[in-house]
C-alpha positions as CSV (number, residue, x, y, z in Angstrom):
1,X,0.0,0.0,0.0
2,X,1.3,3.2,-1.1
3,X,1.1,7.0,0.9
4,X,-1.4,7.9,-1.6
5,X,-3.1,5.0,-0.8
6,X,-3.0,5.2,2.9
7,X,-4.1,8.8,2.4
8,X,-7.3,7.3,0.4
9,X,-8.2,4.7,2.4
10,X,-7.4,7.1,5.7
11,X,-10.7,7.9,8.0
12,X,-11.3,12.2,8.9
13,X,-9.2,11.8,11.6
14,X,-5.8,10.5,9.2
15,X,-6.8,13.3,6.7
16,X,-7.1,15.7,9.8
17,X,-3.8,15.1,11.2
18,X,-2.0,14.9,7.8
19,X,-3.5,18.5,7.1
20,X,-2.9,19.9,10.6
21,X,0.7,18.9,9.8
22,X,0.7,20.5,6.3
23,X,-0.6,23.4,7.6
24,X,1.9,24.0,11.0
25,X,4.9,23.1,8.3
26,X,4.1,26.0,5.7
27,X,3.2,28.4,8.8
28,X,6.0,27.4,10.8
29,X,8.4,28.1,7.1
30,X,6.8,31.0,6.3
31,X,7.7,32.6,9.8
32,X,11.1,31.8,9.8
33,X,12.0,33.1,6.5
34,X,10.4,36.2,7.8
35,X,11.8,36.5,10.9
36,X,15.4,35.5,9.8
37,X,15.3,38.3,7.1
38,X,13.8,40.9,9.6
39,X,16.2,40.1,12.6
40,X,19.3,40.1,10.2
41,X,18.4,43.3,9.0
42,X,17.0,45.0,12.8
43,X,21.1,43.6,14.1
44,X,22.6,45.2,10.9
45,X,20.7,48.5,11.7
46,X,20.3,49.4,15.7
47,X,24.2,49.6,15.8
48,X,24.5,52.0,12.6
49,X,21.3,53.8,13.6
50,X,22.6,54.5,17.2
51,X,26.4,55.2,15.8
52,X,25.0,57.8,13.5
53,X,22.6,59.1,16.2
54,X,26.0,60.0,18.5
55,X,27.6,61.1,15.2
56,X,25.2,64.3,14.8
57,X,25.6,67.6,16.0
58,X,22.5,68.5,17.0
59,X,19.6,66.0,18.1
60,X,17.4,67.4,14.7
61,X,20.2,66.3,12.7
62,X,20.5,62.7,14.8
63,X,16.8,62.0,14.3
64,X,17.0,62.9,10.1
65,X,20.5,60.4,10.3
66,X,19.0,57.6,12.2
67,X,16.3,57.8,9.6
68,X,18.6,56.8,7.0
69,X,20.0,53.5,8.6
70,X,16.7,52.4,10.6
71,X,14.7,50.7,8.0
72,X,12.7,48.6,9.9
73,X,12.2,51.5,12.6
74,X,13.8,50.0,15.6
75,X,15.2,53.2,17.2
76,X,13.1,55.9,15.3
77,X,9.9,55.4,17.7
78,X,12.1,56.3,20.5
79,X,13.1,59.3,19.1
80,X,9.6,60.4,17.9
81,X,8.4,59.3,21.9
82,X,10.8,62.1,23.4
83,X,8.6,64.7,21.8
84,X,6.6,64.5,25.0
85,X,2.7,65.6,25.1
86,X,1.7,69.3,25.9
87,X,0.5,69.9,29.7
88,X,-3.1,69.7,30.7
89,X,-3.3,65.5,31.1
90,X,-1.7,62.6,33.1
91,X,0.9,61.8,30.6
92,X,2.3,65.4,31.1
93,X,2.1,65.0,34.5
94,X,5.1,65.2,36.7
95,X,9.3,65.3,36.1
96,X,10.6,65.4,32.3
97,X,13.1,62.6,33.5
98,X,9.6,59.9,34.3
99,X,8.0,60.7,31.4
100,X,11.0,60.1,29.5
101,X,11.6,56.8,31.1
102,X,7.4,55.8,30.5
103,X,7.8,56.7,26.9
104,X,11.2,55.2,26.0
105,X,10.0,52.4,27.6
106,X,6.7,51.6,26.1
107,X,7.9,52.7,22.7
108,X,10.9,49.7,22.9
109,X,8.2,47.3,24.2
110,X,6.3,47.9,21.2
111,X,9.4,47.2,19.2
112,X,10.2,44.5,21.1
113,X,6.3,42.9,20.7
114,X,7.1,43.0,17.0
115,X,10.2,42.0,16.6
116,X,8.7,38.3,19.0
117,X,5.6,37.9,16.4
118,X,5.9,34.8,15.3
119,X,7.8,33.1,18.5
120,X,4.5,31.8,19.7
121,X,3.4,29.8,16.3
122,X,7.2,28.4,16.6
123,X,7.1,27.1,20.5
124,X,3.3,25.8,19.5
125,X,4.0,23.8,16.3
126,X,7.6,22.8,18.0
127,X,5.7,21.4,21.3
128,X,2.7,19.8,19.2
129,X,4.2,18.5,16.2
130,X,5.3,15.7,17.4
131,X,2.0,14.2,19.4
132,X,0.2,15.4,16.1
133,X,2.0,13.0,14.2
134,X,1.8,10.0,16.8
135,X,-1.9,10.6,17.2
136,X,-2.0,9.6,13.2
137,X,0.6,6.6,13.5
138,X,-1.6,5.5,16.7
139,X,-5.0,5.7,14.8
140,X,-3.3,4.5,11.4
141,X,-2.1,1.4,13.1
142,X,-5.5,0.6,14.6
143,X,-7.5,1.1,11.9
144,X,-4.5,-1.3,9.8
145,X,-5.1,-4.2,12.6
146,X,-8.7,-3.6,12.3
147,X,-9.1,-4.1,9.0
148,X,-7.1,-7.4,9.2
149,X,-8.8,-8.7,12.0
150,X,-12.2,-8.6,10.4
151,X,-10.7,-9.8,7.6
152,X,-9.1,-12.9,9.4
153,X,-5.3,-12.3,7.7
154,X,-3.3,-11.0,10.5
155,X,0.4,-11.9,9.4
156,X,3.7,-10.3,9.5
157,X,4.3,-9.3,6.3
158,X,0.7,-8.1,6.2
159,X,1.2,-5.8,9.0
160,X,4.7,-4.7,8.2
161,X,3.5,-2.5,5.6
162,X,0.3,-0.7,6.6
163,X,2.4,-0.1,10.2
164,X,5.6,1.0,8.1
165,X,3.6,3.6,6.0
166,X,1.2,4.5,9.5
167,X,4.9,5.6,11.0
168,X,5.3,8.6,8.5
169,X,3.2,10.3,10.7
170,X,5.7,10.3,13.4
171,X,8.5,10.9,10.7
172,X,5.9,14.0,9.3
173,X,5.3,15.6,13.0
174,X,9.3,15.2,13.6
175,X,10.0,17.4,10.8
176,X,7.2,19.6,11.7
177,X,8.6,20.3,15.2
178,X,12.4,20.0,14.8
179,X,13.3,23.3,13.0
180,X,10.0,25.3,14.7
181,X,12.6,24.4,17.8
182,X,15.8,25.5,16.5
183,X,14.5,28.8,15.0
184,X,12.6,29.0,18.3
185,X,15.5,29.7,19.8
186,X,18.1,31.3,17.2
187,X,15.2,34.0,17.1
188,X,14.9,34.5,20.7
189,X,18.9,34.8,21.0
190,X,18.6,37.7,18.3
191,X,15.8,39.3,19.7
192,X,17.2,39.3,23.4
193,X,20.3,40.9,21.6
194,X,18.8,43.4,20.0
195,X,16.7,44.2,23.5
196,X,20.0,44.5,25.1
197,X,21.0,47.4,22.3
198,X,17.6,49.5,22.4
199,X,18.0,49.3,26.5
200,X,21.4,50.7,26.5
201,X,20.4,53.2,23.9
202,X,17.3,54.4,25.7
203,X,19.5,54.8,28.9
204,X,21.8,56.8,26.9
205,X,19.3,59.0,25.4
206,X,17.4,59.7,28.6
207,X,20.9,60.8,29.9
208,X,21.6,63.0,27.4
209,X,17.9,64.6,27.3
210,X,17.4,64.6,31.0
211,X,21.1,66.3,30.9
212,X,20.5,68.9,28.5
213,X,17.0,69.8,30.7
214,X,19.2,70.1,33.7
């Protein structure tokens, strides 16, 4: 009996798991080719963004120069978050140096938020994968064993085959799970790297601003 075979002659629940597979696969690929190309490109920028930020004369200059190396606007939002709101509600409300610290803070969270969009589909299909796949080995060997006993022609060689090709779905959920794992954790590594960048940049800036107040 061949895959396509086993596919045909699989119940909803076969068919189910083989398409639940499918689908965490392509997802799973489609967020690491995006997330590799975006982290690449965020590690290749905060540096020069920040380097030509402390390059500048004046802090009008720095934000137009940062422009030019942030593409993915990483440090930009911090910038644009120091132009602090006019008086007359909360978020005006009390020493330059806190308000600083609230906005340079949420704006890097919401960097940081994007930059982990995908992390969650990758520890998911990573951590699932592989019971997906035994699920459909488990019910593909029953329903094999089954269909022999009713048909009264239980031998080896009769169940070597429909059990061999059940076993794929292990196999299938393995390489469902395996590289959502490793590019689990290669992303989360980049990420925590580039966190440890925007921090010490948003330290420095509220430094400088806070300084220049004083």
């Amino acid at each position: 009996m061949s895959l396509l075979t086993f596919w045909l002659q699989g119940d909803f629940v076969i068919r189910f798991v083989a398409l639940a597979l499918l689908a965490l696969s392509v997802s799973s690929w489609v967020v690491i080719l995006w997330k590799f190309r975006l982290l690449r490109r965020v590690q290749a920028d905060v540096p020069q963004s920040t380097a030509a930020f402390w390059q500048a004369a004046q802090f009008e200059e720095a934000h137009a120069r940062v422009a030019q190396f942030d593409r993915d606007q990483s440090v930009t939002p911090m910038l644009n978050a120091t132009l602090l709101p006019l008086g007359g509600t909360l978020a005006a409300a009390g020493e330059r140096q806190h308000q600083l610290t609230r906005v340079l803070r949420d704006s890097m969270q919401i960097t940081l938020q994007r930059l982990q969009w995908g992390q969650l589909l990758l520890a998911t299909a990573g951590a699932i994968g592989p019971f997906v796949g035994l699920l459909g080995t488990v019910w593909g060997i029953f329903n094999a064993l089954s269909g022999m006993a009713e048909a009264g022609q239980i031998t080896l060689d009769k169940v070597a085959g429909p059990v061999g090709e059940a076993l794929v779905m292990t196999a299938a959920g393995l390489a469902v799970a395996i590289p959502a794992v490793l590019a689990y954790n290669v992303f989360g590594r980049m990420v925590a790297q580039i966190e440890v960048a925007l921090e010490g940049f948003a330290q420095d800036l509220l430094n400088l601003l806070t300084g220049r107040q004083d």
